[in-house]
MIRO-525848 format. One record per residue (C-alpha): residue number from 1; residue in one letter; x, y, z. Coordinates in nm, 4 decimals. Layout:
<atoms>
<atom><n>NUM</n><res>A</res><x>X</x><y>Y</y><z>Z</z></atom>
...
</atoms>
This chain:
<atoms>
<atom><n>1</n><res>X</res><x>-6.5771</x><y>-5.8692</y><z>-2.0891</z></atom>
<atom><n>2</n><res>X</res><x>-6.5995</x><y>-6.0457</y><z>-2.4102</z></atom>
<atom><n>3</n><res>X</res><x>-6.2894</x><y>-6.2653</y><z>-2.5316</z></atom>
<atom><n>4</n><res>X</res><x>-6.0612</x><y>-6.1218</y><z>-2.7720</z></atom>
<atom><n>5</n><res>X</res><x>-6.0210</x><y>-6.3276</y><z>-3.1077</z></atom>
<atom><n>6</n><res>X</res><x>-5.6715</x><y>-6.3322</y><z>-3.2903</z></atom>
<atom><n>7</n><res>X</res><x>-5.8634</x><y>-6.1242</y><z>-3.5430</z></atom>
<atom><n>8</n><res>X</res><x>-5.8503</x><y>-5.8434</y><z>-3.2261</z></atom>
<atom><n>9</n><res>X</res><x>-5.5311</x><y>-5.9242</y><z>-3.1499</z></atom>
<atom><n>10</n><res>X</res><x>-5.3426</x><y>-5.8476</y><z>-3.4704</z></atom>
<atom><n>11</n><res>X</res><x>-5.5521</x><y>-5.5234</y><z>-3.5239</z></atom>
<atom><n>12</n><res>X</res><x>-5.4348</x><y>-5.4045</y><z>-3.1847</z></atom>
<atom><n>13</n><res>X</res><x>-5.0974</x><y>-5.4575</y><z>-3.3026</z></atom>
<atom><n>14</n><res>X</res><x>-5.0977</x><y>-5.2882</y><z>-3.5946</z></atom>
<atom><n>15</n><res>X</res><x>-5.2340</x><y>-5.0113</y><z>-3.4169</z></atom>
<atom><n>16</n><res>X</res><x>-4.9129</x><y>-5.0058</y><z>-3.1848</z></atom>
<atom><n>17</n><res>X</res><x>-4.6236</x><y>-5.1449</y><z>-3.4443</z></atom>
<atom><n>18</n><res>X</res><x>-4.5739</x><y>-4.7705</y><z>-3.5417</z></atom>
<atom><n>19</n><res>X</res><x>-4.5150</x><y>-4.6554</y><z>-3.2148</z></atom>
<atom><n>20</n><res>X</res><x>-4.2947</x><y>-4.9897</y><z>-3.0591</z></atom>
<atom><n>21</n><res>X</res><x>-4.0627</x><y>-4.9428</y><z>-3.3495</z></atom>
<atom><n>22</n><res>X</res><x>-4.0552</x><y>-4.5491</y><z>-3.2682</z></atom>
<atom><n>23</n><res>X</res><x>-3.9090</x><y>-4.5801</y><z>-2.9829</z></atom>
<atom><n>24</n><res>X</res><x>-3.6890</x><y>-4.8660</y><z>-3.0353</z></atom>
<atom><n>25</n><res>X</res><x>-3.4860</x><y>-4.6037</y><z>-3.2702</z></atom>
<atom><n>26</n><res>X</res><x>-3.6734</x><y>-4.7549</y><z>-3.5982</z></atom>
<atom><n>27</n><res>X</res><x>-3.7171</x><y>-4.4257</y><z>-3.7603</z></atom>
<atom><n>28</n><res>X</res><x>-3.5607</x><y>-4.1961</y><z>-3.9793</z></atom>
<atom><n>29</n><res>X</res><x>-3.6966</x><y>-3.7758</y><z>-3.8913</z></atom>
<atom><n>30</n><res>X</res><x>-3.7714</x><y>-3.6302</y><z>-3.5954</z></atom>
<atom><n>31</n><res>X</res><x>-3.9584</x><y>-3.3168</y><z>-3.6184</z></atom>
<atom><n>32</n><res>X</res><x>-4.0113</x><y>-3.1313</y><z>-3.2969</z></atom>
<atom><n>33</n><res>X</res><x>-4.2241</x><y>-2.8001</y><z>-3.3258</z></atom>
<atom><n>34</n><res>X</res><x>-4.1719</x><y>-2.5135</y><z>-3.0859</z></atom>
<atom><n>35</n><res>X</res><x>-4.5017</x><y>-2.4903</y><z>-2.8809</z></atom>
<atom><n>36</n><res>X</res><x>-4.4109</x><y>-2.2191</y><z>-2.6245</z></atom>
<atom><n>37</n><res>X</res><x>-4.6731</x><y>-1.9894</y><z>-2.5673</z></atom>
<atom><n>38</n><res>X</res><x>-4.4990</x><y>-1.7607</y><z>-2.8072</z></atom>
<atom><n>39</n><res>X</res><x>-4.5028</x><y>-2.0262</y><z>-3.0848</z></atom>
<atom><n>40</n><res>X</res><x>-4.8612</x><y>-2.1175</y><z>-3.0006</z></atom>
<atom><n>41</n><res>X</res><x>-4.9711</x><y>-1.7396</y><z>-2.9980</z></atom>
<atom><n>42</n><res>X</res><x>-4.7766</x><y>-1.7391</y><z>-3.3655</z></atom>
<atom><n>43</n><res>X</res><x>-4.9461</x><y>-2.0374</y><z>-3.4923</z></atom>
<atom><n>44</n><res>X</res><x>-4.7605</x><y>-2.3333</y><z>-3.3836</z></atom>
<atom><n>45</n><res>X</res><x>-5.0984</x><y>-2.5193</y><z>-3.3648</z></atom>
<atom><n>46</n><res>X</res><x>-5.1592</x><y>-2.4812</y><z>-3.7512</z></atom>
<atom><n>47</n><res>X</res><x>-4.8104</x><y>-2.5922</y><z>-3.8247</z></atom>
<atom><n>48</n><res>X</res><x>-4.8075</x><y>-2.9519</y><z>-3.5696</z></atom>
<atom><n>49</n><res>X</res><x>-5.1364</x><y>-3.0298</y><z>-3.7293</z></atom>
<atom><n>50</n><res>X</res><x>-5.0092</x><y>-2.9488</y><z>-4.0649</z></atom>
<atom><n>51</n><res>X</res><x>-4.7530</x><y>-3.2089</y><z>-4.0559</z></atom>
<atom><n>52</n><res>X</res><x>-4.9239</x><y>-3.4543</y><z>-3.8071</z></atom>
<atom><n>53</n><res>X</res><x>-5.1843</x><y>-3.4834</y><z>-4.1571</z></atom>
<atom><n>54</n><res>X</res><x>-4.8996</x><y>-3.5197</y><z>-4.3743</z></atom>
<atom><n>55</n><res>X</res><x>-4.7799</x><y>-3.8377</y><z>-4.1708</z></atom>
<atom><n>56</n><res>X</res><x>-5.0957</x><y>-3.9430</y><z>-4.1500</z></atom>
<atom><n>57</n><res>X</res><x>-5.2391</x><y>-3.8860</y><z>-4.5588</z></atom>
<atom><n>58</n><res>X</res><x>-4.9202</x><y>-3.9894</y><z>-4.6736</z></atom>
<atom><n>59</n><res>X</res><x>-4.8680</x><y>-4.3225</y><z>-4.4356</z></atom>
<atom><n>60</n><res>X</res><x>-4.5453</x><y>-4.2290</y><z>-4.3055</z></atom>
<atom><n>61</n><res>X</res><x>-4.4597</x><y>-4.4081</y><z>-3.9908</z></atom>
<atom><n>62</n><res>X</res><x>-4.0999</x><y>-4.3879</y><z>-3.9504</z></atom>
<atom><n>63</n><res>X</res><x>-4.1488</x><y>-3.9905</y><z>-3.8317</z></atom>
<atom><n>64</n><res>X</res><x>-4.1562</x><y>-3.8944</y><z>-3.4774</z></atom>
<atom><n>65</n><res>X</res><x>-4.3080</x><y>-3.5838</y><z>-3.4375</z></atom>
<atom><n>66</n><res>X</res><x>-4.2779</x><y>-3.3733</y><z>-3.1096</z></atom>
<atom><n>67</n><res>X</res><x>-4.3616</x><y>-3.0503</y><z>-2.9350</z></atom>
<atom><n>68</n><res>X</res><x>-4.1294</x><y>-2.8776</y><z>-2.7108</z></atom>
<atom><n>69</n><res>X</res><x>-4.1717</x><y>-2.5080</y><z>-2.5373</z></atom>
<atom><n>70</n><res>X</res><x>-3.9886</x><y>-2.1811</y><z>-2.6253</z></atom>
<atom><n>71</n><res>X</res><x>-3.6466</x><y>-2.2440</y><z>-2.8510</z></atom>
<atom><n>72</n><res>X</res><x>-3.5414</x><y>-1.8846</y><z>-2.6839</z></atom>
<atom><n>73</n><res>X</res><x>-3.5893</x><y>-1.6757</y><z>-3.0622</z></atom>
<atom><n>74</n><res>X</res><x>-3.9517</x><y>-1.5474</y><z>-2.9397</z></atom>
<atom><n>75</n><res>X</res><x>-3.9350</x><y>-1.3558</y><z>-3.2531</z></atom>
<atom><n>76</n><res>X</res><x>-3.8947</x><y>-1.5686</y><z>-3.5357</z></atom>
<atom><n>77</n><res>X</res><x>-4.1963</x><y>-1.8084</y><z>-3.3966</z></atom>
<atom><n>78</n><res>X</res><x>-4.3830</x><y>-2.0022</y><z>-3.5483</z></atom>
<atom><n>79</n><res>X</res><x>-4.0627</x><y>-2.2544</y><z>-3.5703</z></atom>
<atom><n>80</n><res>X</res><x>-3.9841</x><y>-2.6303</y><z>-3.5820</z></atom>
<atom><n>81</n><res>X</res><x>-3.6699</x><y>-2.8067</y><z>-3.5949</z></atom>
<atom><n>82</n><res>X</res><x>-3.5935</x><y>-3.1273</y><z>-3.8534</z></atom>
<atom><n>83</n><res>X</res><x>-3.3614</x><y>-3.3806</y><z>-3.7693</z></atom>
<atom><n>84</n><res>X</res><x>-3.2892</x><y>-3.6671</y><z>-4.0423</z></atom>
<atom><n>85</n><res>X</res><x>-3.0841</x><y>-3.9691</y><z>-3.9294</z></atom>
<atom><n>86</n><res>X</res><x>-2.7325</x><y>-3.8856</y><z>-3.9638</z></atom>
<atom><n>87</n><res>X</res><x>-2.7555</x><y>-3.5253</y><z>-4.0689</z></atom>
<atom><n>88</n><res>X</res><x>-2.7088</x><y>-3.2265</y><z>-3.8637</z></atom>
<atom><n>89</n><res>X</res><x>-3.0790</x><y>-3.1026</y><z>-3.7539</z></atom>
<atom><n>90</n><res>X</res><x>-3.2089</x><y>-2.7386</y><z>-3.9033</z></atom>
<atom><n>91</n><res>X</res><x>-3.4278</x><y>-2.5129</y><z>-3.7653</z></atom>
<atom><n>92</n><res>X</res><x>-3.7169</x><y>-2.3608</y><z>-3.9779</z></atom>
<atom><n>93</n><res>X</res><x>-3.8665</x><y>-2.0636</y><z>-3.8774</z></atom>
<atom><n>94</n><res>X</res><x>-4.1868</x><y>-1.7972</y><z>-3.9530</z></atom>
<atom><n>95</n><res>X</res><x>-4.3938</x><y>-2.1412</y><z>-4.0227</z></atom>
<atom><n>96</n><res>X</res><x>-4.7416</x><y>-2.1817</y><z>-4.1552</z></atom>
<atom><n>97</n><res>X</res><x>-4.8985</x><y>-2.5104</y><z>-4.2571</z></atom>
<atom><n>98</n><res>X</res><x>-4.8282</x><y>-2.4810</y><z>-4.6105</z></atom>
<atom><n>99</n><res>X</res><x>-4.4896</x><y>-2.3759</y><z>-4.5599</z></atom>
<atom><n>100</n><res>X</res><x>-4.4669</x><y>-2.7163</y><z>-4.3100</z></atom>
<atom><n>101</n><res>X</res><x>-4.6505</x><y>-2.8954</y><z>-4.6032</z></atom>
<atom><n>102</n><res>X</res><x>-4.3249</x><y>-2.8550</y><z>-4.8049</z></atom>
<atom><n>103</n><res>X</res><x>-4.0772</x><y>-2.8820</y><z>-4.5664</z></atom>
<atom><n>104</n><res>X</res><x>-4.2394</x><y>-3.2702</y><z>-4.5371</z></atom>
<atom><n>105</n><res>X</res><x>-4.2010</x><y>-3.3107</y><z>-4.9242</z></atom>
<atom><n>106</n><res>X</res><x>-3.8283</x><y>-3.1564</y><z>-4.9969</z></atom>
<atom><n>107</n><res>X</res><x>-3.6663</x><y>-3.1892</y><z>-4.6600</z></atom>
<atom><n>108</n><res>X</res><x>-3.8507</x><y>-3.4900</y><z>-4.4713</z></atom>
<atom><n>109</n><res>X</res><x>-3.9111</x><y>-3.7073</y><z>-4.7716</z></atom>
<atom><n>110</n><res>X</res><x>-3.6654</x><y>-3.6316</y><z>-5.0236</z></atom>
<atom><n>111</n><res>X</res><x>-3.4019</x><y>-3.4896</y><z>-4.8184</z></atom>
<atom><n>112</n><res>X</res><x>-3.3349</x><y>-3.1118</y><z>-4.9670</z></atom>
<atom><n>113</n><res>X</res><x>-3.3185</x><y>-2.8471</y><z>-4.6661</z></atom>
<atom><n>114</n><res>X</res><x>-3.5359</x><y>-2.5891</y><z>-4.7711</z></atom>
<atom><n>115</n><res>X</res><x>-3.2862</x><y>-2.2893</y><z>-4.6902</z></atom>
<atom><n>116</n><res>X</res><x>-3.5477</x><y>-1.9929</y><z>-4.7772</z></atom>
<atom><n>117</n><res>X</res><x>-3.7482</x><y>-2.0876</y><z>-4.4621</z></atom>
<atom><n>118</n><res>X</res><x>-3.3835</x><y>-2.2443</y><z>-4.2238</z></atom>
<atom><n>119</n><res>X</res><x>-3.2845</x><y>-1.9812</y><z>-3.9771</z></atom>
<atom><n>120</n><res>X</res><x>-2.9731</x><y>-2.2103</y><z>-3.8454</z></atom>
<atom><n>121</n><res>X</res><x>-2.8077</x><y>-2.5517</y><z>-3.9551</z></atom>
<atom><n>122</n><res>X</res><x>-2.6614</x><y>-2.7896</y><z>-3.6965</z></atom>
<atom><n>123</n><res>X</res><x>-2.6659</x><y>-2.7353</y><z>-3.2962</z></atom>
<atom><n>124</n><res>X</res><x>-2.6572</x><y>-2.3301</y><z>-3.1810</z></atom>
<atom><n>125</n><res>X</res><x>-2.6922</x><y>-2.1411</y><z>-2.8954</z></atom>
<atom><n>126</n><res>X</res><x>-2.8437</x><y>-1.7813</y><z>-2.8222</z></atom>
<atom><n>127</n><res>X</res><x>-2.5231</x><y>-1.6739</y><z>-2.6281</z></atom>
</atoms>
């Protein structure tokens, strides 16, 4: 195995700085789509990948974004949940990609829930 140069060394930690300070808590959204197989028969694929390429053509790095299963409203799929640092999180529902797309530019980036698309605002239940 050939010797790594400090060259090596700093692009392999760039590669990893996004995701150390991730999980130290150095971020500021969480986005976790709904991938049950509900929400993945609905189109949850279109919408992670939507705003995975947001991140990623806009350089974000202080976004986590996650997938979970079924968020129990079967119905209202494709859906993904927002949470900002120190705001209550909101649920989005009957997603597509470009509907995602703007959810990233008003709610993610600049702050502004987009209510047309929100089915429910802070922490429910489905009893």
């Amino acid at each position: 195995m050939q010797k790594l140069t400090i060259d090596d060394l700093k692009k392999i930690k760039e590669q990893y700085a996004a995701t150390f300070n991730l999980r130290q808590g150095g971020y500021k959204a969480k986005v976790t789509v709904h991938m049950g197989t509900c929400g993945i028969a609905a189109g949850a694929r279109a919408v992670m990948n939507s705003i995975v390429e947001e991140l990623a053509s806009n350089d974000v790095k202080d976004v986590i974004v996650t997938a979970s299963g079924c968020a129990g409203f079967c119905s209202k799929e494709p859906m993904a949940t927002v949470e900002l640092l120190g705001a209550a999180p909101v649920k989005y529902c009957y997603l597509n990609a470009e509907k995602m797309k703007r959810i990233f530019r008003e709610h993610i980036q600049q702050g502004n829930i987009v209510e047309e698309y929100a089915l429910v605002m802070g922490s429910e239940t489905s009893y």
